[in-house]
N, C-alpha and C positions, 0 to 999 in steps of 0.2 A: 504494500500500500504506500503510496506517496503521499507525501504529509509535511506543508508549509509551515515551519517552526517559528512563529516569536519569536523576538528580540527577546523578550522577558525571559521565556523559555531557556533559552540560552545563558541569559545570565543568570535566572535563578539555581539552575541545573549546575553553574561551574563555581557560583559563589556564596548558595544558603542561603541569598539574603533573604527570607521569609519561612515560618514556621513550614509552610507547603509546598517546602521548593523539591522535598521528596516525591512529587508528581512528574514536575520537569525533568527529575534524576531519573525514573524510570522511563520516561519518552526515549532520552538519551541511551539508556540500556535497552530499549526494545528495538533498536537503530544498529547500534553494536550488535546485535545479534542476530542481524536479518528482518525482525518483524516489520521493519517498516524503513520506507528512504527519505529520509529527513533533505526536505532542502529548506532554503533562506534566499532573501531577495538581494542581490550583489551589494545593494546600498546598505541592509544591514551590516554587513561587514565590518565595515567604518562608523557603525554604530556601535559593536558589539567591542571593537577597541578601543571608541575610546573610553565608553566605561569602565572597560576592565585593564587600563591601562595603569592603575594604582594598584590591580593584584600584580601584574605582572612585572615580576619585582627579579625575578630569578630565572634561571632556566628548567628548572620543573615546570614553573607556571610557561614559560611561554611554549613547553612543548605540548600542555594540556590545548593550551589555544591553538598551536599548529593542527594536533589530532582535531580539534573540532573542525577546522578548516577541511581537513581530507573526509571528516565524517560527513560533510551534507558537500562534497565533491569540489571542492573551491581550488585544494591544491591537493599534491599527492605528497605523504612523509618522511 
């Protein structure tokens, strides 16, 4: 199934910011897994760093953002 991700989505999924971000983390794992092909609109992209440009502090973090990038097909890792 193909399935247009939120911005929100995304960043609740990578950063907890809300008690129910345990919903976006499953969206994320049913993607990882096959259940489903996560894409996003190119313009989010540039949304989604620069909010998360205050996690991205390290290179742990910015490999998590890379994988999301290959995860809804933007780059490969």
């Amino acid at each position: 199934m193909k399935v247009l991700f939120d911005t929100n989505v995304i960043l609740d999924a990578l950063t907890n910011r809300y008690d129910d971000s345990h919903y976006s983390e499953r969206l994320i794992q049913y993607a990882l897994i096959g259940k489903l092909q996560p894409y996003i609109l190119s313009s989010q992209m540039t949304d989604i760093y620069y909010c998360l440009r205050k996690y991205i502090k390290n290179e742990d973090e910015k490999r998590k953002f890379i994988n999301l990038l290959a995860l809804v097909g933007s780059v490969k890792p």
